[in-house]
C-alpha positions as CSV (number, residue, x, y, z in Angstrom):
1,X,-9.3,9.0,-11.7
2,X,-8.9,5.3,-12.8
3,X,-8.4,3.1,-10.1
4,X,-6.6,-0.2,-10.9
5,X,-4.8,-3.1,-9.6
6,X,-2.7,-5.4,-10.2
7,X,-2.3,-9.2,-8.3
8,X,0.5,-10.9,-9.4
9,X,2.8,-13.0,-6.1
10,X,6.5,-11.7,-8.7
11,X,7.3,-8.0,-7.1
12,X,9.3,-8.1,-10.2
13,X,6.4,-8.1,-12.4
14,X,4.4,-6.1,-9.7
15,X,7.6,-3.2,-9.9
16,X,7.4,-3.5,-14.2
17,X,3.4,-2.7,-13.5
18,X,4.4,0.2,-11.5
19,X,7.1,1.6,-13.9
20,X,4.5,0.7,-17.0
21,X,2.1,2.6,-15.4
22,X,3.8,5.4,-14.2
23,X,5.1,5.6,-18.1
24,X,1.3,5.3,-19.2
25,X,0.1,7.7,-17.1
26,X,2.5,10.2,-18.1
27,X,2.3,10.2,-21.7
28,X,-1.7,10.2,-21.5
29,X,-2.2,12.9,-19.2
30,X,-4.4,10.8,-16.9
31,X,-4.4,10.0,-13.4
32,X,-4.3,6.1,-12.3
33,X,-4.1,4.7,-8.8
34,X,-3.0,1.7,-8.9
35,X,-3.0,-0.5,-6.3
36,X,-0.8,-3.8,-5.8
37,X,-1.7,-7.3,-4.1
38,X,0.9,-10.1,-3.8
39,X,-2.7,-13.0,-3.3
40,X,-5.9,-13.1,-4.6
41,X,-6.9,-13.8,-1.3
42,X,-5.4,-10.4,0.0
43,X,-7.6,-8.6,-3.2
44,X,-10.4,-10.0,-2.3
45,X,-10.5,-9.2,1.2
46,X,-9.4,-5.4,0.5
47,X,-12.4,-5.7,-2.0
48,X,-15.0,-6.9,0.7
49,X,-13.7,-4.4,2.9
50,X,-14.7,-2.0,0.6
51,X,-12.4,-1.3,-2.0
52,X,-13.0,-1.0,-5.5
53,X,-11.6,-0.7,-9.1
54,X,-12.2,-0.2,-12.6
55,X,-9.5,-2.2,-14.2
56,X,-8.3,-5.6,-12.5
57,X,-4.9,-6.8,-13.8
58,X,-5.0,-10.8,-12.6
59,X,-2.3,-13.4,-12.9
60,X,-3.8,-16.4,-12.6
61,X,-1.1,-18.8,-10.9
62,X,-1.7,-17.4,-7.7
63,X,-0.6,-18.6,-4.1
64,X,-4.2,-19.7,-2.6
65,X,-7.0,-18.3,-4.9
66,X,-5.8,-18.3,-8.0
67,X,-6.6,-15.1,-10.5
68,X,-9.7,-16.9,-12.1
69,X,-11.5,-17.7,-8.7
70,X,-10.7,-13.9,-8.0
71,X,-12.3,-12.8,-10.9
72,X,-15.2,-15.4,-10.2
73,X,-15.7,-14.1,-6.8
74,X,-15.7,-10.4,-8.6
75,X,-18.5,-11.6,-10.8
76,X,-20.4,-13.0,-8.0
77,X,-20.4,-10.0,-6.1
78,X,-21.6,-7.8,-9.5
79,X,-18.8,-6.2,-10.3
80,X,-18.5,-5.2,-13.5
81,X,-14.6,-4.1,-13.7
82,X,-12.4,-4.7,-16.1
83,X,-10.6,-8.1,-15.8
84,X,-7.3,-8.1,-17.6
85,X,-5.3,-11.6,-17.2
86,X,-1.5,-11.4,-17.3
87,X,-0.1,-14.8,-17.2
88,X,2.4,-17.2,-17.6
89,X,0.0,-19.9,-18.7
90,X,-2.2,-19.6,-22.0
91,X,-4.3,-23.2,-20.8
92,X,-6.5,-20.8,-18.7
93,X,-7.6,-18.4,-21.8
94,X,-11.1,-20.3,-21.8
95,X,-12.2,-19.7,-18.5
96,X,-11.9,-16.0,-19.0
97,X,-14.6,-16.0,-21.2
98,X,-16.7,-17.3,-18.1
99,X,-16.2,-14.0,-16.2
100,X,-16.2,-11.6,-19.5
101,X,-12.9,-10.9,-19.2
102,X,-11.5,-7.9,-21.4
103,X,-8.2,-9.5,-22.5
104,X,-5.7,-12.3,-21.7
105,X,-2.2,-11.2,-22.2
106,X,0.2,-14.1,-22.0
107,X,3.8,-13.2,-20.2
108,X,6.4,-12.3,-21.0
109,X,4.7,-9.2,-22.5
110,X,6.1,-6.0,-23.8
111,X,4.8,-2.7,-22.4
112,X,2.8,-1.8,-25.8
113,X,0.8,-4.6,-25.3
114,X,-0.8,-3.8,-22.0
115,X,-0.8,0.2,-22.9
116,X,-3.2,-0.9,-26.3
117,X,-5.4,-2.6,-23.5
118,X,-5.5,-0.2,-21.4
119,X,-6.5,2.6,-24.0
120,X,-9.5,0.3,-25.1
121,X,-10.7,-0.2,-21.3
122,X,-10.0,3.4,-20.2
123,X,-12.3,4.5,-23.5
124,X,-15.4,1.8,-22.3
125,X,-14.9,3.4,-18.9
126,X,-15.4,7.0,-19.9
């Protein structure tokens, strides 16, 4: 199982992540829990509480921490997930070089886009 989720403060875009991957998940065969948080803040303190995840979908324009401090944090601690930024801003596409970050999707994305992604991360986790 693939365990990812997905911080973004729109349940809009947080109910398209759901039906995207619900789609995904479908026409692969594989099974994905994914996981939504409305703050950075609210991932990270799930994560120090002892959850984890392979693939970490971030916004970055965040209430509180924003999705790069998140993915510092992640760093930090050693994890070695997969940080995926989708985002309504392209200024912050430097910074995730700083945390290795696996892509940068800019918003407003279509579906295809995050499913090529997630193929490509998926694979490196196998």
């Amino acid at each position: 199982m693939i365990k990812i989720t997905y911080c973004d403060d729109s349940w809009i875009q947080q109910g398209l992540m759901d039906e995207w991957l619900k789609y995904y998940t479908a026409k692969k065969g594989i099974t994905i829990e994914g996981v939504p948080f409305s703050t950075g803040n609210d991932l990270m303190a799930a994560v120090e509480h002892g959850a984890s995840f392979d693939i970490y979908i971030l916004d970055i324009i965040l209430p509180g921490m924003r999705g790069t401090e998140v993915a510092s944090k992640l760093r930090e601690r050693g994890d070695n997930g997969k940080i995926i930024y989708l985002t309504s801003s392209s200024v912050f596409s430097a910074q995730s070089e700083e945390v290795n970050a696996f892509g940068y999707l800019v918003k407003p994305i279509q579906p295809e886009q995050l499913y090529e992604i997630l193929d490509r991360a998926i694979a490196e986790i196998k």
